[in-house]
RODO-2510 file (C-alpha; in nm, 4 decimals, decimal comma):
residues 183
     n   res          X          Y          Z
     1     x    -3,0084    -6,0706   -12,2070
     2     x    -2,6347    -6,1696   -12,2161
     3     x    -2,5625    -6,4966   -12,2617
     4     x    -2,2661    -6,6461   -12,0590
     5     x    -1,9959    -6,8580   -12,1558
     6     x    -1,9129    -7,1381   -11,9232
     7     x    -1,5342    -7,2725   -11,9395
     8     x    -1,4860    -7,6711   -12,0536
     9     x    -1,3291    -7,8655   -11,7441
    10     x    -1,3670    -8,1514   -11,9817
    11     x    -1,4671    -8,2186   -12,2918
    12     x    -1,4918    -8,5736   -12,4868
    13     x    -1,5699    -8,5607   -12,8241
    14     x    -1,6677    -8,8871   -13,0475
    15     x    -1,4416    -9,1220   -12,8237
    16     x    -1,4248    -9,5070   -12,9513
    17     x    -1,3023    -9,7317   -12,7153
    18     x    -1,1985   -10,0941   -12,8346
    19     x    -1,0727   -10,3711   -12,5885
    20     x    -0,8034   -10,6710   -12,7343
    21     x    -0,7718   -10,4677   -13,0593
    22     x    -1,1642   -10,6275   -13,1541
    23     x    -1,4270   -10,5561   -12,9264
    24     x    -1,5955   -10,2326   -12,9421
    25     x    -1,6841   -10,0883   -12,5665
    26     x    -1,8257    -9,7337   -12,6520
    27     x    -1,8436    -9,5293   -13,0038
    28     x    -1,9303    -9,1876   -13,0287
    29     x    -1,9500    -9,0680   -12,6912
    30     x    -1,9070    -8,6869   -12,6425
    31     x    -1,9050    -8,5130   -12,2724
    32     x    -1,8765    -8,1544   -12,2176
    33     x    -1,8211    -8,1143   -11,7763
    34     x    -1,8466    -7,7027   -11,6697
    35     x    -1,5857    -7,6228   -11,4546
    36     x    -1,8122    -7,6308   -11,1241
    37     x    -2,0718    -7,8398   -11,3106
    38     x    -2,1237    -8,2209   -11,2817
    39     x    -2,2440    -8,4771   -11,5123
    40     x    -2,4077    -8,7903   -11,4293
    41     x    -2,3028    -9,1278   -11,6543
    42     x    -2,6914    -9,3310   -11,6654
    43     x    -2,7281    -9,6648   -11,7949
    44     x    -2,8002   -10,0161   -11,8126
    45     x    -2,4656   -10,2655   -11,6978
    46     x    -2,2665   -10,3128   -11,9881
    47     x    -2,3777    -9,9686   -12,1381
    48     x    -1,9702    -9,7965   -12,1103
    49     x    -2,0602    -9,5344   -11,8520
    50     x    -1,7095    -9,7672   -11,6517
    51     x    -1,5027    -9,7423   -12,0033
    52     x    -1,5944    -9,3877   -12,0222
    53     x    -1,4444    -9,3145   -11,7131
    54     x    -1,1599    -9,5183   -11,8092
    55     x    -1,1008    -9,2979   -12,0876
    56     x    -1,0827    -8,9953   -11,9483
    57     x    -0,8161    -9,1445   -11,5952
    58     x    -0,6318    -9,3161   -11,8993
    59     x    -0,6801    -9,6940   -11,7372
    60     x    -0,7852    -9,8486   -12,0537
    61     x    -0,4320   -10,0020   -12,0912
    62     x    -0,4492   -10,1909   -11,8096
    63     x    -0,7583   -10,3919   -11,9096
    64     x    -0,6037   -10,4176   -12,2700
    65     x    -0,8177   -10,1494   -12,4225
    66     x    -0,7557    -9,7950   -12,5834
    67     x    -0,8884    -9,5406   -12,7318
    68     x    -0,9099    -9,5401   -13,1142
    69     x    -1,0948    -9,2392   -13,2497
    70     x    -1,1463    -8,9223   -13,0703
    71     x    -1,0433    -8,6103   -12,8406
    72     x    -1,0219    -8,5903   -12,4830
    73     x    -0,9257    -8,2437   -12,3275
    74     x    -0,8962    -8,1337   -11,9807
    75     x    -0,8707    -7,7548   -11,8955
    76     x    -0,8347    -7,6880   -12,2151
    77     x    -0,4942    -7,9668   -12,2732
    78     x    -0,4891    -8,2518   -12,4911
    79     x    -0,4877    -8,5649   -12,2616
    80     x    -0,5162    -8,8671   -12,5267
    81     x    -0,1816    -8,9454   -12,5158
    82     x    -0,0605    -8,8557   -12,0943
    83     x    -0,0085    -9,1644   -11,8864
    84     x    -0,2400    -9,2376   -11,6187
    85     x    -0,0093    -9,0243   -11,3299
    86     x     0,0193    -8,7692   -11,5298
    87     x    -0,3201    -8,6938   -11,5181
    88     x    -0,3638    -8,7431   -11,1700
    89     x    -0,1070    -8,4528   -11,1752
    90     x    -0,3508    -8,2793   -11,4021
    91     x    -0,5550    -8,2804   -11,0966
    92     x    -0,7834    -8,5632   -11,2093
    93     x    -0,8877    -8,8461   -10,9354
    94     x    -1,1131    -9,1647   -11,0354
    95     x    -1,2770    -9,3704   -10,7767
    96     x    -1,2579    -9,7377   -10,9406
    97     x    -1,5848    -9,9491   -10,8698
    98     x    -1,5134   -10,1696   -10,5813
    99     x    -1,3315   -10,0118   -10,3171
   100     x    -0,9928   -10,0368   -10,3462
   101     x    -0,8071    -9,9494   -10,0159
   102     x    -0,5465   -10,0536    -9,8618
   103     x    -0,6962   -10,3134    -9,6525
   104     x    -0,3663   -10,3785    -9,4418
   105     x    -0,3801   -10,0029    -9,3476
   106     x    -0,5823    -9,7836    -9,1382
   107     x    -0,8214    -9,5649    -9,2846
   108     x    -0,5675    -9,2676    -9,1368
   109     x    -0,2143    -9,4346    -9,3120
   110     x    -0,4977    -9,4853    -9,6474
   111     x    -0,5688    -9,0931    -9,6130
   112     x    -0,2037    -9,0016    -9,5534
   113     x    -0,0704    -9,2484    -9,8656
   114     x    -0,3406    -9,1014   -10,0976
   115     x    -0,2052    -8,7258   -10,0371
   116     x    -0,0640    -8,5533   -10,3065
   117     x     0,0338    -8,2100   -10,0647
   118     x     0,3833    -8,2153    -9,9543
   119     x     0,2973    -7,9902    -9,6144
   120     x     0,2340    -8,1383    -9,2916
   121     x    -0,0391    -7,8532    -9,2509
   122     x    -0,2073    -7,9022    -9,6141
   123     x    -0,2169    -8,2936    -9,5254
   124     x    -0,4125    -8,2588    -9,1664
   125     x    -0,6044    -7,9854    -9,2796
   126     x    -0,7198    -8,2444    -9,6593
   127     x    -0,7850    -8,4972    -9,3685
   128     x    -0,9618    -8,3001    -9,1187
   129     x    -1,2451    -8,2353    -9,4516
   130     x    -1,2155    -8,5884    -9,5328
   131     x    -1,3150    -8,7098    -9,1925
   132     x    -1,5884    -8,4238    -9,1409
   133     x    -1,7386    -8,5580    -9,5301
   134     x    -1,7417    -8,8889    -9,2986
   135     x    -1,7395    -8,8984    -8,9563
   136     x    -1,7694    -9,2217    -8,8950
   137     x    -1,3872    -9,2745    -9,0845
   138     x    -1,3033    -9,0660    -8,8118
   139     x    -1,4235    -9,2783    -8,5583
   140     x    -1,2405    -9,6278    -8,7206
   141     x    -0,9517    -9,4214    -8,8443
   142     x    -0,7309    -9,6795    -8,6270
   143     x    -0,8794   -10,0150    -8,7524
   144     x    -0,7332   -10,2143    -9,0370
   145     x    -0,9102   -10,1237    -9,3726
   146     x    -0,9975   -10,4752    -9,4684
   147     x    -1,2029   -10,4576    -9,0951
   148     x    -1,4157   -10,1797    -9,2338
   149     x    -1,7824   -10,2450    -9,4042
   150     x    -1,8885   -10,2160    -9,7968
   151     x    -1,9725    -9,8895    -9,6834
   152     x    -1,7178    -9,7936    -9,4830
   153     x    -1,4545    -9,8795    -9,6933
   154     x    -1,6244    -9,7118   -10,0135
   155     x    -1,6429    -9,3594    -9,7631
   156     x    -1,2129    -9,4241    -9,7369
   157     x    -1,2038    -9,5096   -10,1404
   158     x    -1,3826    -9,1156   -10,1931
   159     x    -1,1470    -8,9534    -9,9424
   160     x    -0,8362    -9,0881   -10,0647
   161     x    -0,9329    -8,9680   -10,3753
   162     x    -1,0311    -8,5989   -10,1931
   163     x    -0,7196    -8,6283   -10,0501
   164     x    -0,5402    -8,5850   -10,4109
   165     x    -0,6956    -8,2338   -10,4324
   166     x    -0,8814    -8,2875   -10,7480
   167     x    -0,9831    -8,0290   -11,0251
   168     x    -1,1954    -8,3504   -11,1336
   169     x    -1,3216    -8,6057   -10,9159
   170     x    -1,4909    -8,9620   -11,1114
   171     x    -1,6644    -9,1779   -10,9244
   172     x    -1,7817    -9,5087   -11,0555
   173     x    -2,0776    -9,6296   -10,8744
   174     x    -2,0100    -9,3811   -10,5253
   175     x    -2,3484    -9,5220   -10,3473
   176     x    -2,2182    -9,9075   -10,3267
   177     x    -2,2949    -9,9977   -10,0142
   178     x    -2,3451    -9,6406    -9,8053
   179     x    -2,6302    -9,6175    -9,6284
   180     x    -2,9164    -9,3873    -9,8067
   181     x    -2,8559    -9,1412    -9,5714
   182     x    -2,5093    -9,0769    -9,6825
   183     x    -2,5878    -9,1403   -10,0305
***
């Protein structure tokens, strides 16, 4: 029997993250993601699974933290030291906790801002999947964002990340407040 190598989307290898130069958030966390594969982060509040993801977007700064010790590759390319939107470039999208829209702007204008395609035919067809994922975005696609429900708005929070294309798609807690259904 052969044994077959699967290619690293991602690969973290003994991160430390420390926040206001003192407090340490996560030590020794390694991560190895399949291209294809998924990984689930499980574990009590507080536990880093958030900082983790953090890492990997680069939106420690932002919350005064940084990663001190550690690799962090993505297809294969250093990414320790790339700004947040250079990553995203990289083709790597991170759904924050507590859906962030753009509550002044229909779920449609929160699709079309999110897009990273420059086509008008790449853009309908991202949103086209987007609302099929979630059809009832489809139906409220002309209603303010702030308007929508916990759940609602967390369906527009994943598709304006889909909308980015992703090679990599995070998502920090993806169930808050969708129906189990959906979940």
């Amino acid at each position: 029997m052969t044994e077959q190598i699967t290619a690293k989307a991602l690969s973290l290898n003994n991160i430390e993250v420390v926040y206001d130069h003192i407090s340490l958030a996560i030590k020794g966390v390694s991560i190895d993601v399949p291209e294809g594969g998924m990984v689930a982060l499980l574990g009590a509040n507080g536990a880093g699974k958030s900082t983790t993801l953090k890492s990997i977007s680069g939106l420690l700064a932002s919350e005064r933290g940084e990663v001190r010790r550690g690799e962090l590759h993505f297809l294969g390319r250093n990414i320790g030291a790339l700004m947040p939107q250079e990553r995203v470039r990289l083709g790597i999208a991170h759904v924050l906790e507590g859906r962030r829209v753009f509550e002044h702007l229909t779920p449609d204008e929160n699709l079309i801002a999110a897009s990273a395609v420059r086509s008008r035919h790449d853009l309908n067809r991202n949103r086209e999947r987007v609302f099929s994922y979630f059809p009832r975005l489809y139906e409220r696609r002309t209603v303010a964002s702030g308007y929508l429900s916990g759940g609602e708005q967390q369906m527009l929070a994943i598709g304006r990340a889909l909308m980015t294309q992703p090679k990599l798609l995070m998502l920090d807690e993806p169930s808050l407040g969708l129906a189990p259904f959906l979940v």
